[in-house]
N, C-alpha and C positions, 0 to 999 in steps of 0.2 A: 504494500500500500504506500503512497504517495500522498504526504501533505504540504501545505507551500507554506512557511511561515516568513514571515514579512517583519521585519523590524530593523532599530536604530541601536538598539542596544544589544550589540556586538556577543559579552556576556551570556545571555540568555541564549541565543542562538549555538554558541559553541557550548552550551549544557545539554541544548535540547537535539540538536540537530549532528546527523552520522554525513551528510553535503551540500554543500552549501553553491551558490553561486553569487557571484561579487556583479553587481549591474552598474556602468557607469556610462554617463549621458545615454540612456535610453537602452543600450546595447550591455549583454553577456559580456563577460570579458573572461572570465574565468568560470570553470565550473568543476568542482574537486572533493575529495571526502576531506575531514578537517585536518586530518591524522596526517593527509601528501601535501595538503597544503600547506602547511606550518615543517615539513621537511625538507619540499624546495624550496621553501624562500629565504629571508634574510634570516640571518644570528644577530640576536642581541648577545652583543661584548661589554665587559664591564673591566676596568683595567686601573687598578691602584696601582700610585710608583711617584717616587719623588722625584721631583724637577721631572715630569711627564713632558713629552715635544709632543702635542699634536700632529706635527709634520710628519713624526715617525707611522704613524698610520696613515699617510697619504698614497692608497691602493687602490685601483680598480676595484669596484665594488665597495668601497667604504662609503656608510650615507651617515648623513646624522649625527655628524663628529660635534661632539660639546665636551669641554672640559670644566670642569668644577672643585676645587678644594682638591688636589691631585690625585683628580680618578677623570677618565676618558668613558666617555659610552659611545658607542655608533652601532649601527647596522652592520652588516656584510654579509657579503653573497657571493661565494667564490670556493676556493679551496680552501678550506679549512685548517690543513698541512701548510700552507704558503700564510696562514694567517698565527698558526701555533708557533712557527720559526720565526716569524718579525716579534712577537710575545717574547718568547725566549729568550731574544738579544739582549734585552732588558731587564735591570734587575727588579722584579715586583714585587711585591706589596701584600696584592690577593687579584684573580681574576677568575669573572665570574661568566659562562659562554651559557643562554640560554635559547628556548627557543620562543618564538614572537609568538603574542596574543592574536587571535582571530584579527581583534580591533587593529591592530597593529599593522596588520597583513591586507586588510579594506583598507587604510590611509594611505599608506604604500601603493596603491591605485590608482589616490585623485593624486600624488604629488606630481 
């Protein structure tokens, strides 16, 4: 059986629902279970370390680069091995590699 739930609150849907589709300006853009969706997309990175260089993360696929009180967050979407070895270089702190929210992953659509 097949039901269509419709909402804004991203949340509720990733409790309720086993696929989802992401609609933007009128059209599908994606259509996926939540499980592959949240597998290909971006890594949320969390990266403590003193005197941090934002630069030092300047990759193909890095989004969303913010620094704050010496911790770095951003996106990425790439290899993950190419993303563990520029970590490495560095002496850290704590870093923390998660995977994005439903809500996270429909923003990442309209940007």
């Amino acid at each position: 059986m097949t039901v269509f739930f419709s909402s804004h609150i991203l949340g509720e849907v990733q409790k309720l629902c086993s696929r989802v589709g992401i609609i933007r300006e009128g059209r599908i853009v994606e259509i996926s279970d939540i499980q592959t969706l949240q597998q290909d997309n971006y890594k949320k990175i969390r990266v403590a370390a003193d005197g941090l260089d934002p630069a030092h993360f300047d990759l193909p696929g890095v989004t969303n680069l913010e620094r704050r009180n010496g911790v770095i967050r951003f996106f990425y979407k790439g290899d993950i091995n190419a993303m563990m070895q520029k970590i490495a270089s560095i002496q850290v702190a704590d870093v923390t590699i998660e995977e994005p929210t439903l809500e996270e992953i429909f923003m990442h659509y309209y940007e």
